[in-house]
C-alpha positions, -999 to 999 in steps of 0.1 A, spaced: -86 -221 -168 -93 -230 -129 -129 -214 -133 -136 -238 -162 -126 -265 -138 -147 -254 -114 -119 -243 -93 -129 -204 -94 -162 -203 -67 -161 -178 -43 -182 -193 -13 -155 -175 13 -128 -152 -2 -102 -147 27 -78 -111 22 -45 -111 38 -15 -92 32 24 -105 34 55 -81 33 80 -87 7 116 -78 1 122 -52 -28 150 -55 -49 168 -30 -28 188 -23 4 176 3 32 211 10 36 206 33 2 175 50 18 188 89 18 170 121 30 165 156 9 204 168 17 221 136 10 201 133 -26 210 170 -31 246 167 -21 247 135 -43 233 158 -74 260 183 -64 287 162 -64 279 140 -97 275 179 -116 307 192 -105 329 156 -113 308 163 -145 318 199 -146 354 187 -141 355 161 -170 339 187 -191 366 214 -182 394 187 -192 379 183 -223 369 219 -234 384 244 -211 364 275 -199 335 262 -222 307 253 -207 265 242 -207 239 252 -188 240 266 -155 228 239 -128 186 241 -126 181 265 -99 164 241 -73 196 231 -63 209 263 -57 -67 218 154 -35 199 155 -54 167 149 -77 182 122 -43 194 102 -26 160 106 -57 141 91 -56 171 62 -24 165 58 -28 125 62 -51 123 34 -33 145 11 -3 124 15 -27 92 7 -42 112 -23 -4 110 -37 0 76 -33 -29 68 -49 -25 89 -80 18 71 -78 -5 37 -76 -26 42 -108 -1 62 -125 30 40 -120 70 53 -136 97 28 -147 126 33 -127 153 44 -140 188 26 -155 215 46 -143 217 60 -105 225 95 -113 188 96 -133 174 78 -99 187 96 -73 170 130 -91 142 108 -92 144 103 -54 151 141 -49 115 149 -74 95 125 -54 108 144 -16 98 177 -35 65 163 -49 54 154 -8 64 190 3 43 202 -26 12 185 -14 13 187 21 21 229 17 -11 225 -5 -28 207 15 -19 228 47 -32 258 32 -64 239 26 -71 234 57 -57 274 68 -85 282 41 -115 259 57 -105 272 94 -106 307 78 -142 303 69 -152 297 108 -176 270 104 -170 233 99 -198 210 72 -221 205 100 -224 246 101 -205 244 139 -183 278 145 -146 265 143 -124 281 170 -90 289 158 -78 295 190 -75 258 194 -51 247 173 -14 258 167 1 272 139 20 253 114 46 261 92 58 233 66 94 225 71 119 242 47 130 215 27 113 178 25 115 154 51 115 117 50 134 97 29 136 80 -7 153 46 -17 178 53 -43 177 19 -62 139 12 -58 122 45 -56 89 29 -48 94 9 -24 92 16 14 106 5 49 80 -14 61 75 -30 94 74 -68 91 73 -92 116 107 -95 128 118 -59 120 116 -32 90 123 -44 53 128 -27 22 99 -31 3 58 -39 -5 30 -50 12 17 -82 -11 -22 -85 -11 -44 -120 -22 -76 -129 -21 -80 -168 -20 -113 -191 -24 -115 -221 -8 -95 -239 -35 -65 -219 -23 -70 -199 -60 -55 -167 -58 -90 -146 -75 -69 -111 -72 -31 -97 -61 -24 -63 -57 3 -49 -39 8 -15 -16 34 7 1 19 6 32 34 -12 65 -6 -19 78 -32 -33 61 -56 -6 73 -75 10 42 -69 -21 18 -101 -41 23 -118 -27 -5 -90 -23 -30 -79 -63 -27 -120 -68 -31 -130 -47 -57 -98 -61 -79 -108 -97 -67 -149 -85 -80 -132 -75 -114 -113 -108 -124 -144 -127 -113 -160 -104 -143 -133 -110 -165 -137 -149 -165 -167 -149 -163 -176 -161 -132 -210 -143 -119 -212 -151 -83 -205 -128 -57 -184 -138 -26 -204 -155 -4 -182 -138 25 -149 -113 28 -132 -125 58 -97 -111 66 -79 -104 102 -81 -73 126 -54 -46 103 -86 -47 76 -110 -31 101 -119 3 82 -158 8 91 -165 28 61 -149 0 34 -163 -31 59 -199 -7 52 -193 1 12 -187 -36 9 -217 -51 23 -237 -26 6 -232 -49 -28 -249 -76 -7 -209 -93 6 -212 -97 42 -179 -92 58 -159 -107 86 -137 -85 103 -131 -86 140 -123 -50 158 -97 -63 177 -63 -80 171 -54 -110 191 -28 -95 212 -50 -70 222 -63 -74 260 -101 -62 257 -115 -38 233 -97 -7 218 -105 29 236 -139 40 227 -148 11 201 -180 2 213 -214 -5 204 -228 1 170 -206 -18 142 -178 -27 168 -206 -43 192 -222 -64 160 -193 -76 148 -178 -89 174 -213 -107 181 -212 -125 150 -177 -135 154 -187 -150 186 -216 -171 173 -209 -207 163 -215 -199 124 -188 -169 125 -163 -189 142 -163 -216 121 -163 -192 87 -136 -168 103 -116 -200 112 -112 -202 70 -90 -174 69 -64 -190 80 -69 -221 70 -71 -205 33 -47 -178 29 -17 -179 51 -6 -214 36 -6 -198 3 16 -170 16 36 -198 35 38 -220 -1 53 -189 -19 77 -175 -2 94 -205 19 87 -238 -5 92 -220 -36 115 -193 -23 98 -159 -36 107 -136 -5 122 -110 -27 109 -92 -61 135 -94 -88 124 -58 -104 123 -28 -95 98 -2 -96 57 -3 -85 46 -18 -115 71 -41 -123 67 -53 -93 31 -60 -94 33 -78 -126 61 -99 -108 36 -107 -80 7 -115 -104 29 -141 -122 39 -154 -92 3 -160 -82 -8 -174 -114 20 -196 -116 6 -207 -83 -28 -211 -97 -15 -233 -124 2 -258 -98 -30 -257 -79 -52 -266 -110 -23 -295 -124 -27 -314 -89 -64 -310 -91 -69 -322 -126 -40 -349 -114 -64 -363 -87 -95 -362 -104 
């Protein structure tokens, strides 16, 4: 509807990211031993209502579960991403009942330890072989050995599986990181959300889902520019994205930063931050938040979306496309209104 009324163009697409509240607490956030001790105690008050009941009969016996440093961390790193990415595109319902989520929580602490002991003995395997893809002899004498911890660390939210602690800008919240891409209408062209606290790595996701609904309706322009603020800056998405012919905006450095990160120089870093200094990149990068952050702004405080009312991934990006469309259809009524 707001690309037949001319509302859809995509002159300058502006990507931002805004945290918003699950439909959970942190305070039910538990680790591997508090899940397991939960499953422990909800069998035997089951075992105990059973006995009441029957006696000495009884079912099955509980499952039996119950009973370079820097090279490895970015082996590990990206296997953990992997995971996410498959949980993304293969998103569960949560559960009803807590007992059937708090397994759930346990599964999903197993699943991590899983992929990073795989993925550990990955990279045991490639430092094995002695030479790295460039054909350079790997010294193993370098880097320490590892031994994956015994049970899974980290922890799992019991009433929204999915959902993370996040940093936000005034402290840690239960729940996602909510992506847009907005034109210069303030249309919303694509929302996606994540699980992560930065938008680091999420350039090319929001974009290639904004490129997609473009299709969809028809609409055959490309993005005249992507501009989005420092937390996009990933050099291999910025350069997969202007490979389609999108130039990108991205500046290297956040605003609170006092000259240029560590060993970010020349090259990409030196270009970009060239462009953003001319009069032209200014005045374009200037659109992102003239574009986006008022949408975010709009939503959550004027119309009082700061918390998702499901639960789960998926539900929870269907709640945050309806949201946006919903905002799409007010932004389309007051232009058809004024015209």
């Amino acid at each position: 509807m707001c690309a037949g009324a001319g509302l859809a163009a995509v002159g300058v697409l502006a990507v931002d990211g805004t945290k918003v509240h699950a439909n959970a607490s942190h305070h039910v956030n538990r680790d591997f031993e508090q899940l397991a001790r939960e499953i422990l105690e909800e069998a035997a008050e089951t075992d105990r209502r059973e006995d009441e009941l029957y006696g000495d009969r009884r079912g099955d016996e509980l499952p039996p579960e119950l009973s370079t440093e820097q090279g490895r961390r970015g082996w590990l790193r990206e296997a953990k991403q992997r995971l996410e990415v498959e949980r993304a595109a293969n998103p569960k319902p949560v559960p009803q009942s807590r007992p059937a989520r708090v397994k759930d929580a346990k599964r999903r602490l197993e699943e991590q330890l899983w992929v990073e002991c795989r993925a550990n003995e990955a990279y045991e395997a490639f430092r094995a072989r002695g030479v790295d893809k460039t054909g350079r002899r790997l010294h193993n004498s370098l880097t320490k050995p590892y031994t994956p911890p015994a049970t899974p660390a980290g922890k799992v939210n019991v009433t929204d599986p999915d959902s993370k602690n996040l940093k936000a800008p005034r402290g840690y919240i239960q729940g996602y990181n909510a992506q847009a891409a907005v034109n210069e209408h303030q249309i919303v062209i694509a929302a996606e959300i994540n699980t992560g606290s930065s938008d680091f790595g999420h350039l090319a996701p929001i974009v290639d889902a904004a490129l997609r609904e473009l299709d969809a309706v028809g609409v055959s322009d490309r993005p005249g520019v992507i501009v989005a603020d420092a937390g996009y800056w990933h050099q291999q998405q910025i350069e997969q994205i202007t490979a389609q012919g999108i130039p990108v905006l991205v500046p290297p450095d956040a605003d609170k930063r006092k000259g240029t990160r560590p060993g970010w120089d020349g090259g990409p870093y030196a270009f970009m931050r060239s462009v953003l200094e001319s009069e032209l990149g200014q005045a374009l990068y200037r659109k992102r938040q003239e574009l986006v952050e008022p949408v975010f702004a709009h939503t959550k405080f004027n119309r009082r979306f700061d918390r998702f009312q499901r639960r789960g991934r998926a539900a929870c990006h269907s709640e945050w496309r309806l949201i946006t469309a919903t905002h799409n259809l007010m932004k389309l009524h007051a232009a058809l209104q004024s015209a």
